[in-house]
C-alpha positions in Angstrom: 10.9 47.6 32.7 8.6 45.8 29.9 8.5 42.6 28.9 7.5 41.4 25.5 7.9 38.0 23.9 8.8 37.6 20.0 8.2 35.0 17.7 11.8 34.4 15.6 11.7 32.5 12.6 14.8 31.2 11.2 16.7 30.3 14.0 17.9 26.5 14.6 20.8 26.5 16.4 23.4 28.4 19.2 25.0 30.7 16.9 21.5 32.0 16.2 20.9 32.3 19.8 23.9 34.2 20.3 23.1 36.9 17.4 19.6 36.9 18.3 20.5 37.7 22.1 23.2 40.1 21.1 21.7 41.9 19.1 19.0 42.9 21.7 21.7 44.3 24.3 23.7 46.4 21.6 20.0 48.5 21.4 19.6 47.7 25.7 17.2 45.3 26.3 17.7 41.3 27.1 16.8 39.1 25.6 15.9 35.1 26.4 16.0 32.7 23.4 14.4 29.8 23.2 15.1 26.9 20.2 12.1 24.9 21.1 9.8 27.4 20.7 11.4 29.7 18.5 10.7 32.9 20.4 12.6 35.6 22.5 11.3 37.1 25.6 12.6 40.2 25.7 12.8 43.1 28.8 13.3 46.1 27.9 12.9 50.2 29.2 10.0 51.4 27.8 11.2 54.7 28.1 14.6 54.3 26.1 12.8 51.4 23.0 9.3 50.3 21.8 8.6 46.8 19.7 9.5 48.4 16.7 12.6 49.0 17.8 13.1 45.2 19.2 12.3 43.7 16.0 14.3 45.9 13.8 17.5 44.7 15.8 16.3 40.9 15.5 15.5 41.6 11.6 19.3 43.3 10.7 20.7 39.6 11.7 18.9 38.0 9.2 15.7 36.6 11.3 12.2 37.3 10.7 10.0 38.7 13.4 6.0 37.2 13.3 
C-alpha cells in the first residue's frame, strides 16, 4: 500500500469531511481528513490507482486539489 498526503482546498466543515473521505473509498483507497490543515492522507494500492486518480475523485465533490 502507498501513502500520499493531499492538500484540499475548500473544505471547512464535517460534511466536507465526509464527501472528501467518501469519495476516496468509492475509487478504494482511505482517506484521513484533517480541517486544521486542510489536507487528506490518503493510502491507497498502487497497483489498482495512481494520484491522478486520487485527486479526480476529491475534484468531482467540488474541492480543489494543490
Amino acid at each position: 500500500m502507498a501513502q500520499v498526503t493531499l492538500n484540499v482546498e475548500g473544505m471547512s466543515c464535517n460534511h466536507c469531511v465526509k464527501a472528501v473521505e467518501g469519495a476516496l473509498e468509492k475509487v478504494g483507497a482511505t482517506g484521513k481528513v484533517s480541517l486544521e490543515t486542510k489536507q487528506v492522507n490518503v493510502e491507497y494500492d498502487e497497483s489498482k490507482l495512481n494520484v491522478e486518480d486520487l485527486k479526480a475523485a476529491i475534484e468531482d465533490q467540488g474541492y480543489d486539489v494543490v
